[in-house]
SERO-4910 file (N, C-alpha, C, O; in steps of 0.05 Angstrom, whole numbers):
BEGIN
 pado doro    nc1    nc2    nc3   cac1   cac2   cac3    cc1    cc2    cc3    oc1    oc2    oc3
  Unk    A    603    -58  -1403    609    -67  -1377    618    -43  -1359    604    -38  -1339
  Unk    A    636    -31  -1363    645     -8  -1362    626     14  -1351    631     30  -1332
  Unk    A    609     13  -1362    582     33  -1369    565     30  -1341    559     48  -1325
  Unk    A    558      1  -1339    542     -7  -1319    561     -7  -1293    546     -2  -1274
  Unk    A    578    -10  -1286    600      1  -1268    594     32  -1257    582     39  -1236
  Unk    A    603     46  -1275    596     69  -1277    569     82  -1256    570     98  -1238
  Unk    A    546     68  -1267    521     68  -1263    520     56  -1227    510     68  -1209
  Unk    A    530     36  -1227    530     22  -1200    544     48  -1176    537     55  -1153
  Unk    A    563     57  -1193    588     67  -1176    574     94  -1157    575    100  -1133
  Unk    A    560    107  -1186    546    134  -1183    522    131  -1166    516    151  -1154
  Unk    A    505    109  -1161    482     98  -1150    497     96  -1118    486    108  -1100
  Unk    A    520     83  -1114    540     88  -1088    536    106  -1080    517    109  -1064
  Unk    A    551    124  -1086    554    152  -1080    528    173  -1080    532    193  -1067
  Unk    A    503    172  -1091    476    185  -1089    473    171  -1067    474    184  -1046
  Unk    A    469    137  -1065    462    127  -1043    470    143  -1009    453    153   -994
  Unk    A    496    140  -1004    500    151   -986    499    186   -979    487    199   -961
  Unk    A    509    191   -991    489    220   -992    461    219   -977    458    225   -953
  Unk    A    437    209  -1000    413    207   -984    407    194   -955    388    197   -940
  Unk    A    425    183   -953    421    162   -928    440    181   -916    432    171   -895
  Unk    A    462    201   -907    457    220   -892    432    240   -884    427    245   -860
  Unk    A    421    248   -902    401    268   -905    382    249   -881    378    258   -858
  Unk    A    374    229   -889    354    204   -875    365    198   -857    352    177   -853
  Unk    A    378    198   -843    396    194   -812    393    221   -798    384    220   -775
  Unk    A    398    243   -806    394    269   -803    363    275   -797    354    279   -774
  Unk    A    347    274   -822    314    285   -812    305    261   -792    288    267   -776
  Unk    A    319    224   -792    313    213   -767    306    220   -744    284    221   -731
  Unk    A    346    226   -736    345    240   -713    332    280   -705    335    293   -685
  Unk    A    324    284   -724    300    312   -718    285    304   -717    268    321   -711
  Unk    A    272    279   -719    250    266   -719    235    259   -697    212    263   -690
  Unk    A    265    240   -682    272    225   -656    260    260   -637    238    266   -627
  Unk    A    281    273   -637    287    301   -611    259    303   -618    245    289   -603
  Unk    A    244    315   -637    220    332   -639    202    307   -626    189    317   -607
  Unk    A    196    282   -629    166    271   -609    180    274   -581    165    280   -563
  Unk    A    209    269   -574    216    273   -548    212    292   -539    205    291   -515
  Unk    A    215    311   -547    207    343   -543    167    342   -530    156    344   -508
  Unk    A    158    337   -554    133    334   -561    123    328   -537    116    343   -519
  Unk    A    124    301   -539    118    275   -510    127    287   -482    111    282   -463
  Unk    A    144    297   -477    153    317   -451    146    331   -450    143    338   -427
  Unk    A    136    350   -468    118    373   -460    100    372   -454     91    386   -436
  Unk    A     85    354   -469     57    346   -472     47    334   -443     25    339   -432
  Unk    A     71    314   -433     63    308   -403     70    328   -378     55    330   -358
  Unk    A     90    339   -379     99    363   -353     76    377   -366     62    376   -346
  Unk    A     59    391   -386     30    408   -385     10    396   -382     -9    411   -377
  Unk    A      2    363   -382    -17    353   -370    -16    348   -346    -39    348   -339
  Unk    A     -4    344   -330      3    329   -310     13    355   -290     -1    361   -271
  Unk    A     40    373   -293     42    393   -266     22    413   -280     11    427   -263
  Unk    A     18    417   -296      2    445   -307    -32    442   -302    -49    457   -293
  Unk    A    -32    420   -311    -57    410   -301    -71    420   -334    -95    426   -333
  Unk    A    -61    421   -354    -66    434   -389    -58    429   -410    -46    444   -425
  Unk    A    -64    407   -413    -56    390   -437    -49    403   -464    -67    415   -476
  Unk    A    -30    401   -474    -24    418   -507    -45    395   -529    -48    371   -533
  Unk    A    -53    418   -537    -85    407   -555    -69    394   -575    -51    409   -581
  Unk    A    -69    372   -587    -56    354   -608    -25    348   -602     -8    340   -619
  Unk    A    -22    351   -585      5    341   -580     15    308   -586     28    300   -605
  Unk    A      4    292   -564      7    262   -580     -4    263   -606      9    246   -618
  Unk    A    -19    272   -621    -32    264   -645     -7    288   -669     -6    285   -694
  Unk    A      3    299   -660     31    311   -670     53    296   -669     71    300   -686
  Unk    A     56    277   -650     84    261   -645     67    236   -655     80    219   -643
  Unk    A     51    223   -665     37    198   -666     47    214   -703     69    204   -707
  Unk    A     43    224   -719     50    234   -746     80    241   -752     91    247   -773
  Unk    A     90    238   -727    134    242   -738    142    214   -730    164    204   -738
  Unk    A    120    196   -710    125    172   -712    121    152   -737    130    129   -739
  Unk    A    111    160   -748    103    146   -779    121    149   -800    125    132   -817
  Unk    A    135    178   -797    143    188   -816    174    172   -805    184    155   -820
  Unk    A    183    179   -783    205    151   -770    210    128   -784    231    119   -795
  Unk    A    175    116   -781    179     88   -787    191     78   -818    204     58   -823
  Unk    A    183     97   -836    187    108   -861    217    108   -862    227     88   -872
  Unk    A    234    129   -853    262    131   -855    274    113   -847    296    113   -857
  Unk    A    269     91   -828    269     73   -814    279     48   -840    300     38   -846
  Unk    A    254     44   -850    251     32   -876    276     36   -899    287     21   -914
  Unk    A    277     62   -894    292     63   -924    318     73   -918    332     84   -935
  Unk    A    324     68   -890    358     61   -886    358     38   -881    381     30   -887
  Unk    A    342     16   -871    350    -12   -883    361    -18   -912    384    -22   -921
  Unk    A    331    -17   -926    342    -16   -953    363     -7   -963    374    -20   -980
  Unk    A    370     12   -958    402     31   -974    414     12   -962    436      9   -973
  Unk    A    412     -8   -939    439    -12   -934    443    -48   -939    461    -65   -936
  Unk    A    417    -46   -949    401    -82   -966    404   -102   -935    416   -122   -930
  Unk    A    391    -87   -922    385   -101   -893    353   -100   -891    339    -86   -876
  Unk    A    350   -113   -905    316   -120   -905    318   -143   -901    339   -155   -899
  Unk    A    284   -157   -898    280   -180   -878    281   -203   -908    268   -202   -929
  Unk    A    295   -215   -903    302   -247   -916    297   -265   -908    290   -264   -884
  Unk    A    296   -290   -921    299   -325   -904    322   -323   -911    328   -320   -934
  Unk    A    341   -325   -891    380   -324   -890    383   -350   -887    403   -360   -899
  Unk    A    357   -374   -865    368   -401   -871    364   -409   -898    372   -433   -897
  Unk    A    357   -405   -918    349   -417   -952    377   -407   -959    396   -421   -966
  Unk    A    377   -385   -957    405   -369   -973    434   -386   -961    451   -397   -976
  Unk    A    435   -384   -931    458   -394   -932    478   -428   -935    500   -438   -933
  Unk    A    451   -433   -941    464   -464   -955    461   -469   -983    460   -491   -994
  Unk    A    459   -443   -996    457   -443  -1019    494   -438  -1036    511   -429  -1020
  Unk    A    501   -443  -1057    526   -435  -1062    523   -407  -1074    503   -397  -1084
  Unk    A    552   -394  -1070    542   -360  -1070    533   -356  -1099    518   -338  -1096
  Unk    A    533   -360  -1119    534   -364  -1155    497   -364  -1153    486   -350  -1170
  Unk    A    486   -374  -1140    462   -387  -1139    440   -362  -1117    420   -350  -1125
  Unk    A    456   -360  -1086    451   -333  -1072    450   -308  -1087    430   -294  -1085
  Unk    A    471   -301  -1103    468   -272  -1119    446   -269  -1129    431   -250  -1123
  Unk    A    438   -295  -1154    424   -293  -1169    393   -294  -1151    376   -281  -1161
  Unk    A    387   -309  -1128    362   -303  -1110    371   -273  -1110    350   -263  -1117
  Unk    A    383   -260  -1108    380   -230  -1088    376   -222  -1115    355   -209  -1118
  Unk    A    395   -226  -1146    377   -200  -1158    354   -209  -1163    338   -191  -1165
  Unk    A    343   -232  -1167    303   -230  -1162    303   -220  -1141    297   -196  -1142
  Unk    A    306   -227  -1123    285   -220  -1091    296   -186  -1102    278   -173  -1113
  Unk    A    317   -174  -1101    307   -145  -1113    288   -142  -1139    271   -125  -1136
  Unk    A    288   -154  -1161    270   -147  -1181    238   -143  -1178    222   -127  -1188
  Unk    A    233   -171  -1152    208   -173  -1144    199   -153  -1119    176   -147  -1113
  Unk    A    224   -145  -1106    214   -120  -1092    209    -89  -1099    199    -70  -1089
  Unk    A    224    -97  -1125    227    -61  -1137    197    -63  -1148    180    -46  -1144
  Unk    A    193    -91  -1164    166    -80  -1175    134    -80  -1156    114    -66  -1160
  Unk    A    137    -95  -1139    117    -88  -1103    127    -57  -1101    110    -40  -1098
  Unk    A    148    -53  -1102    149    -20  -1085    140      2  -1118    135     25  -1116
  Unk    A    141     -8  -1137    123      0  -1155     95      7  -1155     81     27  -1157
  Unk    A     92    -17  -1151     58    -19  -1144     44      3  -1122     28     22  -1122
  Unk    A     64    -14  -1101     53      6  -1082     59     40  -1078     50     56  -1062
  Unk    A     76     43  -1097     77     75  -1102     55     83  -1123     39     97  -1111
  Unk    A     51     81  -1137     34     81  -1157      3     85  -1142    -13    102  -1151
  Unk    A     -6     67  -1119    -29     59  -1111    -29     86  -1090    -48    102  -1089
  Unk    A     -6     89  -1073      2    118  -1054     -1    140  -1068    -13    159  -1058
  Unk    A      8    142  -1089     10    170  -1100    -23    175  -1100    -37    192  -1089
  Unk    A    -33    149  -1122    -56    160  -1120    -79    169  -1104    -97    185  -1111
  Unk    A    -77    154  -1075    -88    157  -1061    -86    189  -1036   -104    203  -1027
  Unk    A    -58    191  -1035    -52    216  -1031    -65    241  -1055    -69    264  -1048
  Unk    A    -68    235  -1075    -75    249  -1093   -103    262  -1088   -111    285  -1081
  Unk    A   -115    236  -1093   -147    243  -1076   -152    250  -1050   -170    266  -1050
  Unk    A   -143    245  -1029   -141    264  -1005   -129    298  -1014   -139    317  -1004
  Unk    A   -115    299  -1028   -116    327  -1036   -131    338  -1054   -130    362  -1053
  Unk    A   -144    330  -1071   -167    336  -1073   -189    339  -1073   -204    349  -1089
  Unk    A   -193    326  -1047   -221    324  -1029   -216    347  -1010   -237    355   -999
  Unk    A   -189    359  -1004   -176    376   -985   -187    360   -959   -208    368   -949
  Unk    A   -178    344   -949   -179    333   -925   -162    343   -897   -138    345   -904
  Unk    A   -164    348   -873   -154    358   -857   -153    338   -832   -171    322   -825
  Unk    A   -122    345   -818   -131    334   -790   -153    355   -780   -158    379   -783
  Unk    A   -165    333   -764   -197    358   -748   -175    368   -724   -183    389   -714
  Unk    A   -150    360   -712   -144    365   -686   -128    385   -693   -132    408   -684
  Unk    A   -109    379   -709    -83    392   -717    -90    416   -742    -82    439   -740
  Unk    A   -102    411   -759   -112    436   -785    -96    429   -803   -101    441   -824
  Unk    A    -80    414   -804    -54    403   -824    -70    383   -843    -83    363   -839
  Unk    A    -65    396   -865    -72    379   -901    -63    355   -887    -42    353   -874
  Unk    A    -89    329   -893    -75    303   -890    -57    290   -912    -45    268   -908
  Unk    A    -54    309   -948    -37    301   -960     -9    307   -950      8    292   -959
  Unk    A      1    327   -931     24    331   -926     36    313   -902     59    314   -893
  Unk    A     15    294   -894     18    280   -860     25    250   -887     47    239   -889
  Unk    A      1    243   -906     16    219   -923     30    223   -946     27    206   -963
  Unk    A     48    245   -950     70    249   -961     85    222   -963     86    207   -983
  Unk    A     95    217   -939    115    195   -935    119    178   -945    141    167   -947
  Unk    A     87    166   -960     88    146   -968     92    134   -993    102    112   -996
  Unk    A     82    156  -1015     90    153  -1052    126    158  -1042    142    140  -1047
  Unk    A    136    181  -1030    167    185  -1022    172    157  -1021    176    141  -1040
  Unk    A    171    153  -1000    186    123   -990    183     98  -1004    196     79   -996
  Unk    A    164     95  -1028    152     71  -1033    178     74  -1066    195     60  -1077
  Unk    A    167    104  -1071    186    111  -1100    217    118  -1093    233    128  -1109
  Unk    A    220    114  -1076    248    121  -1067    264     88  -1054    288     88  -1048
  Unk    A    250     68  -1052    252     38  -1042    248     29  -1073    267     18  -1085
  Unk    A    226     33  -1086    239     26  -1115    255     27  -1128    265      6  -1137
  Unk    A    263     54  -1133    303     58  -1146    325     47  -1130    346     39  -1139
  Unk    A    317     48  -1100    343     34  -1092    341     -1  -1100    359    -13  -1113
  Unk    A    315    -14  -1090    312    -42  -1104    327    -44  -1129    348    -56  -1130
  Unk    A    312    -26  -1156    320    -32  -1172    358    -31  -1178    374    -45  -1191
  Unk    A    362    -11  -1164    393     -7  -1168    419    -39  -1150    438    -51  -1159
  Unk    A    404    -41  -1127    410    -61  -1111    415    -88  -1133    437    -99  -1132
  Unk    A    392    -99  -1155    400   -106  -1166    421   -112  -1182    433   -134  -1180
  Unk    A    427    -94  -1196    460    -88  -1213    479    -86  -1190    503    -93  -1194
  Unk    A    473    -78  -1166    502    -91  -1140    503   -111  -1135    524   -120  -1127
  Unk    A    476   -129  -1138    482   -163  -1131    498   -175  -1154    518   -190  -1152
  Unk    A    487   -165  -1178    503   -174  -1206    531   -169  -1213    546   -186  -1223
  Unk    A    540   -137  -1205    570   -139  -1194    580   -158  -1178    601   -169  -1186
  Unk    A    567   -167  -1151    577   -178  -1147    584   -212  -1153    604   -226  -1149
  Unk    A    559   -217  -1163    557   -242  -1186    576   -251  -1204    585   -274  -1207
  Unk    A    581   -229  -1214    607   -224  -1229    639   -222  -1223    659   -226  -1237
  Unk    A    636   -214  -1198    665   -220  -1185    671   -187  -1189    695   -183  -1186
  Unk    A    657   -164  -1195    669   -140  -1197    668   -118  -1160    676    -96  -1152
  Unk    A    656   -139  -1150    655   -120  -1127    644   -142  -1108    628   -159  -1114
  Unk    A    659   -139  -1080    653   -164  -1062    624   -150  -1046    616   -127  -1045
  Unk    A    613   -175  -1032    588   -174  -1022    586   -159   -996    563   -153   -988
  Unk    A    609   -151   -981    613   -133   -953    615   -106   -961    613    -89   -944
  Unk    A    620    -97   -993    626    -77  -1000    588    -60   -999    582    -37   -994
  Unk    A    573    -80  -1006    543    -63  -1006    527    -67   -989    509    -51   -985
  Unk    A    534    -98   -971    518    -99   -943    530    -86   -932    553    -84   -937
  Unk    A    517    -71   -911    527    -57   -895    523    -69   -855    507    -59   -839
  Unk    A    534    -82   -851    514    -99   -829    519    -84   -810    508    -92   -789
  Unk    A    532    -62   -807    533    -40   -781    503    -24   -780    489    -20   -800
  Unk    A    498    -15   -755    470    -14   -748    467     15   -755    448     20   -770
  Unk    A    485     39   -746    480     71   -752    504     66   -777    511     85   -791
***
């Protein structure tokens, strides 16, 4: 018992960590298409000279966004639910929905890492390129084996926090996080 505590506790503390780092490359994320997108129009528009791949540069940190986007929900188990099923449910009964609905998401974000990697795999070995930008299109779908295998461990871990809390070892405000930054 003890052990799996332990395990939960340490999964905490990695958690937030990463989810600094992911709040951080967010907002470099955010400045750089703002950057991008303003340059791109004050040189089309007063310059009359458009920067060659510019939207198609900020259209690739927008993805990568949507991505981090994703997986600070998750760290903070603010993903999309039916909350009316859950909340007329008694909480003994709710836990046990959340650690399936995590079991059944960890192993979807399995899949779909598994299916990403490989597919990223073969774009790099076809050496595929943006034609606009010259950038490896494996390094533009990076994001996606990342995010899919990185939404898996937290799923899977999320689990053993619903079960703490199941258990009465840790209350349920302690791992939702319902604050927005």
């Amino acid at each position: 018992m003890l052990e799996k505590m332990k395990i939960t506790a340490g999964y905490i503390t990695a958690n937030k960590f990463i989810e600094i780092i992911e709040k951080w490359l967010a907002v470099l994320f955010i400045l750089a298409i703002v950057i991008i997108v303003f340059a791109g129009t004050l040189s089309r528009y007063l310059l009359d000279n458009p920067i060659y791949g510019a939207d198609r540069l900020a259209t690739y940190l927008m993805i990568w966004l949507g991505f981090f986007g994703f997986q600070i929900a998750v760290s903070r188990l603010r993903h999309i639910e039916v909350e009316f099923v859950k909340a007329r449910m008694k909480p003994a009964i709710r836990y046990l929905m959340n650690i399936g609905t995590s079991l059944i998401a960890f192993v979807f974000m399995v899949i779909l890492f598994c299916l990403s990697l490989r597919y990223l795999l073969e774009v790099k070995q076809l050496g595929d390129e943006d034609i606009v930008l010259g950038i490896p299109m494996w390094l533009i779908l990076l994001i996606m084996p990342l995010s899919f295998g990185l939404s898996a461990l937290r799923y899977f871990f999320n689990s053993f926090l619903w079960n703490d809390v199941r258990t009465g070892k840790r209350e349920e405000h302690d791992i939702v996080q319902k604050k927005l930054i």
